[in-house]
LUMROBA-47095 format. One record per residue: residue in one letter; x, y, z of N, C-alpha, C, CB in turn. Coordinates in steps of 0.001 Angstrom, whole numbers. Each point is the difference from the previous one (the first is absolute). Glycine has a CB too. Example, Ala and Ser with C-alpha at 12.3 -4.5 7.8 and 13.67 -1.06 7.14 Angstrom:
REM residues 2
ATOM  resn      n_u      n_v      n_w     ca_u     ca_v     ca_w      c_u      c_v      c_w     cb_u     cb_v     cb_w
ATOM     A    13190    -5690     7800     -890     1190        0      900     1200        0    -1892    -1173     1246
ATOM     S     1542     2223    -1966      820     1190       60     -770     1090      730     1184     -628    -2145
REM end
This chain:
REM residues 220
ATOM  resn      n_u      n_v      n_w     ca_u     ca_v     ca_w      c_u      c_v      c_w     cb_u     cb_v     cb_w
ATOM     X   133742   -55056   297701      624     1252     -446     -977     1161      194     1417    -1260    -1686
ATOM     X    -1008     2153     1658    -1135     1525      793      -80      396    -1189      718     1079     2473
ATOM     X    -1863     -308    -2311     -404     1119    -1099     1211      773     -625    -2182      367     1310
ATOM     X     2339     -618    -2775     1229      900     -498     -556     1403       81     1105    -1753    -1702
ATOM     X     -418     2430     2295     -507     1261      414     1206      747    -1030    -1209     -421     2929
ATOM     X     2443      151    -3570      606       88     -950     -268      488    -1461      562    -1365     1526
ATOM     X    -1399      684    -1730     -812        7    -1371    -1064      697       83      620    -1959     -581
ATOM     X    -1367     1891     1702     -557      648      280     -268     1356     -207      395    -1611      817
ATOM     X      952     2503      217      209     1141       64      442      675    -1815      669     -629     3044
ATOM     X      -37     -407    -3359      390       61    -1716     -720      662     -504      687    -1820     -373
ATOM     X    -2457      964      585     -806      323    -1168     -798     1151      620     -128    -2424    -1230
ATOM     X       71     2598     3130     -357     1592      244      757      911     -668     -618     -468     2060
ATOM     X     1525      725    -1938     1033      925     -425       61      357    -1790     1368    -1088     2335
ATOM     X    -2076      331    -3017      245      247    -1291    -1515      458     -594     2214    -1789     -102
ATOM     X    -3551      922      848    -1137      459      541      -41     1672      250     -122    -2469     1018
ATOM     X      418     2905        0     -403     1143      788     1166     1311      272    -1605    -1969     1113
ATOM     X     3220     1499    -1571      884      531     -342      350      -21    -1792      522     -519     2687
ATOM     X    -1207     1144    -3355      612     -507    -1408     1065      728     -413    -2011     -683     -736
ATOM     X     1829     2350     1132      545      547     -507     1638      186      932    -2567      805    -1261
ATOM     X     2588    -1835     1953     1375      188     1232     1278     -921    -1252    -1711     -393     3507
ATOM     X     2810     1970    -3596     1131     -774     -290     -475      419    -1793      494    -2348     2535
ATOM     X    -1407     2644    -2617      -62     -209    -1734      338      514     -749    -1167     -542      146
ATOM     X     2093     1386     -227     1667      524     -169      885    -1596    -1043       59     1829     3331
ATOM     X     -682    -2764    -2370     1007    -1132     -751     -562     -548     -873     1100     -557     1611
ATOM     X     -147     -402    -2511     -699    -1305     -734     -776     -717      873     1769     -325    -1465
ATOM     X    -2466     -395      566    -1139    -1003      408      622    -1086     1292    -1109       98    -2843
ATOM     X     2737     -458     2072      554    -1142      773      856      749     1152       99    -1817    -2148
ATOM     X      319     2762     1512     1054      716     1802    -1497      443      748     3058     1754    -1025
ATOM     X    -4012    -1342      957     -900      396     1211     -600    -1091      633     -503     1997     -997
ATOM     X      419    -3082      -98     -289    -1270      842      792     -331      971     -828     -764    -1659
ATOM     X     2079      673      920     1363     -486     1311      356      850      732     1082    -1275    -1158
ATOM     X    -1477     2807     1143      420      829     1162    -1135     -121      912     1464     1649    -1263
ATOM     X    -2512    -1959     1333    -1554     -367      339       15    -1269      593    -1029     1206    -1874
ATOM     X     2123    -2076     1865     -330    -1352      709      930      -10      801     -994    -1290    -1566
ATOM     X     2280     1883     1231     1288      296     1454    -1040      774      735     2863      409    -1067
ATOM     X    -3327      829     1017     -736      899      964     -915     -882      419      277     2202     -955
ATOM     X    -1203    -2827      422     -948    -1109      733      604     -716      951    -1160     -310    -1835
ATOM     X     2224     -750     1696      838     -540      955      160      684     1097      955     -914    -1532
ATOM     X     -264     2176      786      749      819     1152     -804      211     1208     1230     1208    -1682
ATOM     X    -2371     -386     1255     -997       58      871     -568    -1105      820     -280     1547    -1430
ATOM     X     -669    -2601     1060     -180     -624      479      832    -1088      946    -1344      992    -1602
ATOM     X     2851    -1112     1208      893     -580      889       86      901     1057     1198    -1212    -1621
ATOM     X     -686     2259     1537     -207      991     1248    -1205     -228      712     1161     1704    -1111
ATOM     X    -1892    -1582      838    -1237     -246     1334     -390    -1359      348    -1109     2007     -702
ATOM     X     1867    -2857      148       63    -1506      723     1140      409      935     -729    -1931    -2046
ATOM     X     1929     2073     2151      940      490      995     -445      722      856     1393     -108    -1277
ATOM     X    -2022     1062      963     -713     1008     1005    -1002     -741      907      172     1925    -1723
ATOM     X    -1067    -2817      921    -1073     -591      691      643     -815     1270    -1490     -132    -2294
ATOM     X     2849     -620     1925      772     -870      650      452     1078     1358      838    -1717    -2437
ATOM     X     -694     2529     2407      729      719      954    -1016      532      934     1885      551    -1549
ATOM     X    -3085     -366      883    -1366      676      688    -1008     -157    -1001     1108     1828     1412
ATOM     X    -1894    -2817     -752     -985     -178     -859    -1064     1099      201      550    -2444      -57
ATOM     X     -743     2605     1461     -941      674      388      285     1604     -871     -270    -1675     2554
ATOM     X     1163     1832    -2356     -188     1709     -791      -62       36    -1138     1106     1012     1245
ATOM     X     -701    -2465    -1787       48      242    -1611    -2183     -463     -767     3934    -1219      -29
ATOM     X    -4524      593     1014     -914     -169      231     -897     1358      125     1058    -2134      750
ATOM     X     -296     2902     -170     -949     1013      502      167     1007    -1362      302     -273     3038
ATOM     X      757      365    -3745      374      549     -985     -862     -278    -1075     2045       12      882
ATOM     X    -2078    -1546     -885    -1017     -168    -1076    -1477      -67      172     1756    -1020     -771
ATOM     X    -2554     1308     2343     -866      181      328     -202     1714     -422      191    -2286     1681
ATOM     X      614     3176    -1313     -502     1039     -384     1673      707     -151    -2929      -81     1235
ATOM     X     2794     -194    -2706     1661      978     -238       93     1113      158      557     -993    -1403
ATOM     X     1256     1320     1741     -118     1441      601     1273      436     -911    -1112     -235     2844
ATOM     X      572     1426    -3501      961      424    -1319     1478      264      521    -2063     1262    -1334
ATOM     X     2303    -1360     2772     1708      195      220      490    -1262      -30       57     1961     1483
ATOM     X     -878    -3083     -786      976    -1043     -110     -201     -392    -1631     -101     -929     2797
ATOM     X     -248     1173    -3745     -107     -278    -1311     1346      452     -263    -2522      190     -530
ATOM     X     2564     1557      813     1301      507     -552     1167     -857      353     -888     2250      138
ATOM     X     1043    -2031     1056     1182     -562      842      225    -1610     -586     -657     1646     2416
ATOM     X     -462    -2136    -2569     1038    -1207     -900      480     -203    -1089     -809     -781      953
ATOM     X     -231     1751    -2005      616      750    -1347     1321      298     -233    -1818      919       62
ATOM     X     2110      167     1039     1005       60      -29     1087     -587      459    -1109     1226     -342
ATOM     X      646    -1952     1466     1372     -709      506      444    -1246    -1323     -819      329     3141
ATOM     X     -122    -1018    -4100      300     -713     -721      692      962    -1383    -1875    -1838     1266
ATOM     X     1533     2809    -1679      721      947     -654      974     -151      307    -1202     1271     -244
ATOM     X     1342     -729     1449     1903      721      516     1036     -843       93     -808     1499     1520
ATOM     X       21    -2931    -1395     1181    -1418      685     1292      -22     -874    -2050    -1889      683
ATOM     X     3144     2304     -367     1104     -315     -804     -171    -1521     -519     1509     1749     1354
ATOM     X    -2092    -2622    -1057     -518    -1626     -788     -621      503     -908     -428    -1709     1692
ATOM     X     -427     2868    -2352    -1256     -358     -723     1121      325    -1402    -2870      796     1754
ATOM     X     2741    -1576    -2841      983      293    -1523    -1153      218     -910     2296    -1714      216
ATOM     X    -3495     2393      226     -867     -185    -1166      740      866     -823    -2310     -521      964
ATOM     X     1926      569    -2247      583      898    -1164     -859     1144      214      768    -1762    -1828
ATOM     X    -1937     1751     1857     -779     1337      421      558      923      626    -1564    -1084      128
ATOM     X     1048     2876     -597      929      803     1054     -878     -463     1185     1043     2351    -1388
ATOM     X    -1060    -1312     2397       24     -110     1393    -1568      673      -50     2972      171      959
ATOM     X    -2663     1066    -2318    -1386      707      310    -1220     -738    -1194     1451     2724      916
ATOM     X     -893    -3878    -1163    -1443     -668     -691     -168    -1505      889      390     1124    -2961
ATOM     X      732    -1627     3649     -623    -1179      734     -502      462     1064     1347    -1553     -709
ATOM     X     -980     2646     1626     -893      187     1395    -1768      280        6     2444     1109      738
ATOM     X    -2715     -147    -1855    -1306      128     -341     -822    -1438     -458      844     2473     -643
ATOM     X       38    -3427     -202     -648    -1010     -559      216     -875     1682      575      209    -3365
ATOM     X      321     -472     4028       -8     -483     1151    -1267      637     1140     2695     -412     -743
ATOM     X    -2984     1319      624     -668      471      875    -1241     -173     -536     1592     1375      915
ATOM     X    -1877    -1525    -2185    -1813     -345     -481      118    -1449      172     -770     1887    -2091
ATOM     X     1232    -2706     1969      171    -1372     -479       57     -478     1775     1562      149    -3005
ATOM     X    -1309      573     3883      -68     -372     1583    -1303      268      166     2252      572      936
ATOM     X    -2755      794    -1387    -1429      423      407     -950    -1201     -278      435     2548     -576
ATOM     X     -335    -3015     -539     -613     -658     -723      -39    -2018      794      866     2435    -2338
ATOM     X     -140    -2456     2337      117    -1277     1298     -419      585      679     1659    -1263      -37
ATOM     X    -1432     1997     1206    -1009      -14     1304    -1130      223     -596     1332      858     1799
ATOM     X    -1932     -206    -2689    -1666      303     -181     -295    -1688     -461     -232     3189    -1083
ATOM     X      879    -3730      405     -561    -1498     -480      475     -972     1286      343      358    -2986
ATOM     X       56      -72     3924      271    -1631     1143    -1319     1178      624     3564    -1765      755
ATOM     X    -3722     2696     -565    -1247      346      988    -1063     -315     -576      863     1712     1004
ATOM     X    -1325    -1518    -2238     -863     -668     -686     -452    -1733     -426      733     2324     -429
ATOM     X      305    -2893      386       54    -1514      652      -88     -536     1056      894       34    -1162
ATOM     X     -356      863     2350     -316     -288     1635    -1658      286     -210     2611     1014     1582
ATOM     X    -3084      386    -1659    -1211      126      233     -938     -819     -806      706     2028      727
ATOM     X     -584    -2835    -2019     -558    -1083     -988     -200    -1050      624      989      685    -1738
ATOM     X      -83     -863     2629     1139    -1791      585     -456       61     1801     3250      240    -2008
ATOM     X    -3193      528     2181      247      579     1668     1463     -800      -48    -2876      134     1631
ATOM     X     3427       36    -1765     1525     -736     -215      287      630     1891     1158      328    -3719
ATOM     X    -1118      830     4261      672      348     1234      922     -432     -193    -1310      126     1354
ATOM     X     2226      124       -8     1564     -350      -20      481    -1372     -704       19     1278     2225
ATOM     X     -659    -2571    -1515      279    -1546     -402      190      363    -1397    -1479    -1620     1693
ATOM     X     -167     1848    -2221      289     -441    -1717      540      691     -807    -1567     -910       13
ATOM     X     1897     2224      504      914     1075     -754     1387     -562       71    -1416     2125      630
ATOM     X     1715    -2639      389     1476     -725      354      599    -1093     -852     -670      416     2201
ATOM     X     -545    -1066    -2143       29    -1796     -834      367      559    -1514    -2406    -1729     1465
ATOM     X     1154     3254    -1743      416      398    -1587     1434      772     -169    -2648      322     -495
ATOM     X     2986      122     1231     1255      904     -797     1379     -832      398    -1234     2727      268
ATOM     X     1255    -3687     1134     1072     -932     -283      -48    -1091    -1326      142      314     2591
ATOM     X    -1252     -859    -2704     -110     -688    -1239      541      720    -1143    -1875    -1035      886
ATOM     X     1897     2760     -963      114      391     -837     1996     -555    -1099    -2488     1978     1711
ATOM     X     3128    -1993     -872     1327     -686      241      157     -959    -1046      -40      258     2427
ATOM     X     -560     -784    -2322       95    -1398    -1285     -291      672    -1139     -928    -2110     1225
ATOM     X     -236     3133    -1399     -663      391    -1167     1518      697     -766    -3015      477     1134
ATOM     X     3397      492     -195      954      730     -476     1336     -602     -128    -1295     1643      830
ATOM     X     1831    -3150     -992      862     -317        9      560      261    -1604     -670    -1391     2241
ATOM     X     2015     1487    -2078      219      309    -1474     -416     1311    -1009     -179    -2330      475
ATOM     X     -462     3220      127     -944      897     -826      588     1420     -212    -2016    -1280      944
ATOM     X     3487     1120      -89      821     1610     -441     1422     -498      756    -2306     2410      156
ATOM     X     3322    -1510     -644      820     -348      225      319      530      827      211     -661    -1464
ATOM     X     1157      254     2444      728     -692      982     -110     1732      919     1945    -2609    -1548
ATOM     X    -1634     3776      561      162     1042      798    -1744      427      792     2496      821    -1866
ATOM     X    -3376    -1182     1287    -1547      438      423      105    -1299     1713    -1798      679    -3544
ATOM     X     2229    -1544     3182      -38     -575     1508      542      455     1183      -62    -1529    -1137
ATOM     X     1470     2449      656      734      235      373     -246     1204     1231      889    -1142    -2233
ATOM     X    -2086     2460      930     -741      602      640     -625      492      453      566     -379     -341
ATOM     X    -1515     -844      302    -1242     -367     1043      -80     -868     1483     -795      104    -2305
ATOM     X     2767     -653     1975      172     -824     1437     -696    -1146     -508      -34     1829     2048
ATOM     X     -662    -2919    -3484     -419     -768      319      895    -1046      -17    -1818     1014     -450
ATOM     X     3525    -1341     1009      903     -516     -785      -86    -1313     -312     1152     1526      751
ATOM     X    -2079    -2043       64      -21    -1844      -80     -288       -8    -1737    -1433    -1027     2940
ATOM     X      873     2112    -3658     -362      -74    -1313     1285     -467    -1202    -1879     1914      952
ATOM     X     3196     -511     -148     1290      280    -1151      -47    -1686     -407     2002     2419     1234
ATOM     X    -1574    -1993    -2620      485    -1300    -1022     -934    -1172     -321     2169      421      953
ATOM     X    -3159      514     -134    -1104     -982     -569     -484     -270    -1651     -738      760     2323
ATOM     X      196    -1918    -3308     -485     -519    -1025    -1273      701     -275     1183    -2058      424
ATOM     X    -1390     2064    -1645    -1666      400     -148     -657    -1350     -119      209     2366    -1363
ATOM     X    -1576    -2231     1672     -771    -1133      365    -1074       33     -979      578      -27     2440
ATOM     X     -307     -500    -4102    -1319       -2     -889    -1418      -54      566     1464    -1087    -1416
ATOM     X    -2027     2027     1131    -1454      -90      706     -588      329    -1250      149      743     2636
ATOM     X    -1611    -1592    -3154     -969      236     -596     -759     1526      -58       97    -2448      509
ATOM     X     -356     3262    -1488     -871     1214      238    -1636     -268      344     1745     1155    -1687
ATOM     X    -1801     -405     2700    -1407     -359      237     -709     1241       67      479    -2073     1197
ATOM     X    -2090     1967    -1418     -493      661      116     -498     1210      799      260    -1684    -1008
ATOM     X     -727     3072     1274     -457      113     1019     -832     -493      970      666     1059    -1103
ATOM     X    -1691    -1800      183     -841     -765      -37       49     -677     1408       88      -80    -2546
ATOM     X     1168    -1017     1642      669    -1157      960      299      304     1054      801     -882    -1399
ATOM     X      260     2137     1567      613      639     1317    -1400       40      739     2261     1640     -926
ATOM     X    -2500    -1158      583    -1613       91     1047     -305     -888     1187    -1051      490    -2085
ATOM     X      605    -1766      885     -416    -1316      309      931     -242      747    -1142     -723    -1748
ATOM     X     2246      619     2033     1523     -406      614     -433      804     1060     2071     -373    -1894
ATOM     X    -2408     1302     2067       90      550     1554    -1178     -106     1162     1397     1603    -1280
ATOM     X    -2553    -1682      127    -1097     -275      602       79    -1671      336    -1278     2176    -1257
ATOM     X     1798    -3122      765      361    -1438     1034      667      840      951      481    -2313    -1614
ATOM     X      742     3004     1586      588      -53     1570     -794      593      553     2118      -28     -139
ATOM     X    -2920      748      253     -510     1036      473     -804    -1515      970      -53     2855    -2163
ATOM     X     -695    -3558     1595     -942    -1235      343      928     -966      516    -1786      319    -1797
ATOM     X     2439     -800     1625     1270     -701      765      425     1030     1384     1089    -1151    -2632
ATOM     X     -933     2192     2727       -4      229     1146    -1072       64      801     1586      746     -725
ATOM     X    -2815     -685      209    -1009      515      933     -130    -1283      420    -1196     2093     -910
ATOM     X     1406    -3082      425        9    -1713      -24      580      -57     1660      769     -867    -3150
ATOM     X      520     1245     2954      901     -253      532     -551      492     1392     1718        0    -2021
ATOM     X    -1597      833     2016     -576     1345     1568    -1076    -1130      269       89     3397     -746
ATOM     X    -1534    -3674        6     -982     -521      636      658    -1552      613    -1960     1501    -1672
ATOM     X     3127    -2183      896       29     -947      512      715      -94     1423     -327     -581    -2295
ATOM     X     1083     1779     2130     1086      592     1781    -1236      211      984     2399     1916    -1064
ATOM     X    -3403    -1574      222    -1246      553     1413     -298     -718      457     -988     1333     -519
ATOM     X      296    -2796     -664     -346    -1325      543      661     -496     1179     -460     -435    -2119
ATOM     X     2005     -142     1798      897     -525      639     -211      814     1168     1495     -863    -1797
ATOM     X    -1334     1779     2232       36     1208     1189    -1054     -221      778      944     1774    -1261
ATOM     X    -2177    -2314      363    -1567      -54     1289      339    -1074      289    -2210     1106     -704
ATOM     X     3040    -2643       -5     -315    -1042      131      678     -359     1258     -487     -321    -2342
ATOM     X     1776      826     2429     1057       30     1114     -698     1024     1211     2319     -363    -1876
ATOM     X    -3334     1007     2027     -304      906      958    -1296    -1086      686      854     2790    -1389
ATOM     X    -1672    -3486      550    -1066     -302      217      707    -1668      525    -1814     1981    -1847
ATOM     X     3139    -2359     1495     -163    -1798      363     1614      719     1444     -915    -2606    -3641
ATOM     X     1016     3559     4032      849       76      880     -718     -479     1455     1279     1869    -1536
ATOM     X     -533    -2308     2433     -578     -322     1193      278      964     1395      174    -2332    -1198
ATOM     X    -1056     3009     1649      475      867      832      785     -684     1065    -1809     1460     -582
ATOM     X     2776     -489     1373     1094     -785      833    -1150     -313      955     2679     1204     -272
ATOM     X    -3082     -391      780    -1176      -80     1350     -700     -852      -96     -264     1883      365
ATOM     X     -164    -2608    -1587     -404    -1343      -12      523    -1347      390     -720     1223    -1335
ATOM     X     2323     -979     1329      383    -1266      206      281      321     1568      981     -898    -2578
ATOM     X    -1473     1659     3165      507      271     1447    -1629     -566      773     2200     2627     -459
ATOM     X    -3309    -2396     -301    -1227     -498      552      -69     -995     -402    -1028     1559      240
ATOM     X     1739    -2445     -721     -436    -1096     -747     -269    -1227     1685     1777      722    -3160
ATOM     X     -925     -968     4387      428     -970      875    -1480      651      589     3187     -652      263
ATOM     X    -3438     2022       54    -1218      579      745    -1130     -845     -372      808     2386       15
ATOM     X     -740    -2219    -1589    -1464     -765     -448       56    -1383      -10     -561     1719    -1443
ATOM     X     1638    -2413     1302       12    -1173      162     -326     -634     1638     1569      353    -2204
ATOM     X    -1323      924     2962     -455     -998     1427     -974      340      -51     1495     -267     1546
ATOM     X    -2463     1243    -2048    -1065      257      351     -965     -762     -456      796     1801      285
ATOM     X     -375    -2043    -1497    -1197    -1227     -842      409    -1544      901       93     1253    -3236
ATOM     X     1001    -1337     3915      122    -1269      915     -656     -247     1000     1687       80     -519
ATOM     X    -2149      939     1422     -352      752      804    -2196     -590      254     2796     2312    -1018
ATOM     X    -2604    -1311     -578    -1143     -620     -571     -517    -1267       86      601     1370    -1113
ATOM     X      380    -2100      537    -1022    -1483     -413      457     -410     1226     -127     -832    -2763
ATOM     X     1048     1046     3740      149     -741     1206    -1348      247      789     2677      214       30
ATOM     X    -3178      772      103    -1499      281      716    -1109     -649    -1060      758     2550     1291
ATOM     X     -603    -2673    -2117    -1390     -876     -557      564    -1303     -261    -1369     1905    -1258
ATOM     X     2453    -2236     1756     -175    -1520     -171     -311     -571     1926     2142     -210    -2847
ATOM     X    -1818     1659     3886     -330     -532     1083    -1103       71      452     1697      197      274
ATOM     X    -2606      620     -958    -1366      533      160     -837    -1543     -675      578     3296     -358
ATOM     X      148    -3814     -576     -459    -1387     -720     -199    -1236      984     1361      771    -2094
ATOM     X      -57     -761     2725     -223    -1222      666     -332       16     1452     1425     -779    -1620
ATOM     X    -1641     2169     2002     -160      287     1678    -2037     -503     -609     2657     2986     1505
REM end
C-alpha cells in the first residue's frame, strides 16, 4: 500500500491552514476539509493520468493559473453539491491545491520520487481515498471507479508514523531502480555479440590449421 498521502494532507492542512473555513464548527470544517482534500487530490490523480508530464511539471514548479483554472473548474462543475457557497469553497479549493503541490514537490525533492515514484505515489493514492467522501466529490474529480464506494477503517497514525511510511517507499524504490540497473549490466555484459558467432568457423579453422602444422613439423 503507498504512502497515505490522505491523512497526510489532513494533518498539513490543519498544521499550516488553521484558520481556513473557521467560520464553522469544529465538526462541519472537518467534513468540509476532507471532501475538499479528496476533491483535490482526486483531481490531480486524473490529471496525472491524462498527463503526467505537465502535472509533474506543475508540481515541480507551480504556476498560479493552472492552480486557478482547476479551482475553478472544480467550483463551477454542475456535479460539485458541496453545501458551501461558491465564494468560500473556491478560495478553500484553491489553498488546499496550493498546498498539495508545495507538499508532493517537497516529497519528490526529500524522495527524488521523479516521474516513476511520483506515479507509484498518487495512483496508490486510490485505495487511500476509498470511501472517504461521497459519491458527488468522485463525480467531480472524474475519479468514478471510486462512486459507491465503502469506507475502509483505518487506524490513526501518527505524523510520526506517516513519515516512517514514506521513507520505506522512498528505500523500496531506490531498491528497486538499483536492482533494474543490476539486471540491465547483467544482460549487457552476458549478451553475445552477433559478429561473434560469424567468426566463430574462421577461428575454428584457424586453430586447425594450427595444430595441423605442429603435428607435421612433429613427425617430418
Amino acid at each position: 500500500m503507498a504512502f497515505d498521502l490522505v491523512q497526510y494532507f489532513a494533518e498539513q492542512v490543519n498544521t499550516q491552514k488553521p484558520q481556513l473555513l473557521g467560520q464553522y464548527s469544529r465538526e462541519d470544517r472537518k467534513e468540509h476539509l476532507l471532501e475538499i482534500n479528496a476533491l483535490v487530490l482526486g483531481k490531480l490523480i486524473t490529471l496525472w493520468r491524462s498527463n503526467d508530464k505537465k502535472v509533474y511539471q506543475e508540481i515541480s514548479s507551480p504556476d498560479e493559473l493552472f492552480i486557478q483554472e482547476v479551482a475553478r473548474h472544480l467550483t463551477t462543475s454542475p456535479k460539485n453539491q458541496s453545501t458551501l457557497a461558491k465564494s468560500e469553497l473556491e478560495p478553500a479549493v484553491t489553498e488546499i491545491l496550493r498546498l498539495q503541490l508545495a507538499e508532493l514537490k517537497q516529497l519528490n525533492d526529500i524522495g527524488n520520487l521523479e516521474v516513476r515514484g511520483l506515479h507509484e505515489l498518487l495512483l496508490g493514492q486510490i485505495e487511500h481515498l476509498t470511501g472517504q467522501a461521497p459519491d458527488w466529490v468522485w463525480s467531480t474529480n472524474d475519479l468514478l471507479e471510486l462512486k459507491g464506494s465503502k469506507p475502509i477503517m483505518q487506524e490513526e497514525i501518527s505524523l510520526d508514523s506517516t513519515m516512517k511510511e514514506f521513507n520505506q517507499m522512498v528505500s523500496q524504490q531506490h531498491t528497486d531502480v538499483i536492482e533494474d540497473q543490476h539486471n540491465a549490466a547483467a544482460v549487457v555484459n552476458t549478451t553475445v555479440p552477433g559478429w561473434s558467432k560469424i567468426l566463430e568457423p574462421v577461428v575454428a579453422i584457424i586453430i586447425l590449421w594450427v595444430l595441423y602444422s605442429a603435428a607435421t613439423q612433429m613427425f617430418n
